[in-house]
C-alpha positions in Angstrom: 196.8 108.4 12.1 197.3 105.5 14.3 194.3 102.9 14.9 194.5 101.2 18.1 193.1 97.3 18.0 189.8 96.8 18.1 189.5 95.1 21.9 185.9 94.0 21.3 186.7 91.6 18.8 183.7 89.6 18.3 184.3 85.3 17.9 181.5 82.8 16.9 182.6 79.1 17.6 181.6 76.2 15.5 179.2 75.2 17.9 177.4 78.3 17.5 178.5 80.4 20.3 179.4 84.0 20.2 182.2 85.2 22.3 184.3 88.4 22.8 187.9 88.3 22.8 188.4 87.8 26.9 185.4 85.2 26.8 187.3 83.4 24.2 190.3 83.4 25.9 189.1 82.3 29.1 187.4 79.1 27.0 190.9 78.5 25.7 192.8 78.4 29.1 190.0 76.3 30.5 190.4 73.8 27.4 193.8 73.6 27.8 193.4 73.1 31.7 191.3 70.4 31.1 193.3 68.7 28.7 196.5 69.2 31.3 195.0 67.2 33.8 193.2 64.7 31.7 197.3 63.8 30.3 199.0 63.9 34.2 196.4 61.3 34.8 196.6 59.5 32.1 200.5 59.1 33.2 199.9 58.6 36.7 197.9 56.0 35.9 200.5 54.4 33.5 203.0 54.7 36.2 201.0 52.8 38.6 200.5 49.7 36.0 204.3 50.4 35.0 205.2 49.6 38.7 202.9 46.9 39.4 204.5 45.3 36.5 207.7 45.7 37.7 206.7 44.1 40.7 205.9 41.1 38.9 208.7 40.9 37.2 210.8 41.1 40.2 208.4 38.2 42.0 208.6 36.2 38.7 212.9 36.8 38.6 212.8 35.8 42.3 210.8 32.4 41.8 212.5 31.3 38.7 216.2 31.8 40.3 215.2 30.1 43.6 214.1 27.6 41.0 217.3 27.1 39.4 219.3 26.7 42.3 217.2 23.5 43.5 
């Protein structure tokens, strides 16, 4: 006698919630969603600061070698 998995598997969250398996899931994926994008924006905004930075630095090398060769 084989017992197949109980699909119905009932969840309650910390927060109180009770969920089946498929609404627990779907919480999951949306968490992890959320998370994903929060993080590529995180880094694009990083990036953006990196190459302002960069820019800087490049005025900055500019000025202080047209400096030098007065």
């Amino acid at each position: 006698m084989s017992t197949a998995p109980n699909p119905t598997r009932i969840i309650k969250t910390r927060s109180g919630r009770v969920l089946d398996q498929a609404a627990f899931e779907a919480t999951i994926d949306a968490g992890l969603a959320r998370r994903e994008r929060e993080l590529t924006s995180r880094r694009a905004k990083a990036k953006r600061a990196a190459s302002r930075l960069s820019e800087k630095a490049q005025e900055v090398k500019k000025k202080v070698t047209a400096a030098l060769r007065c």
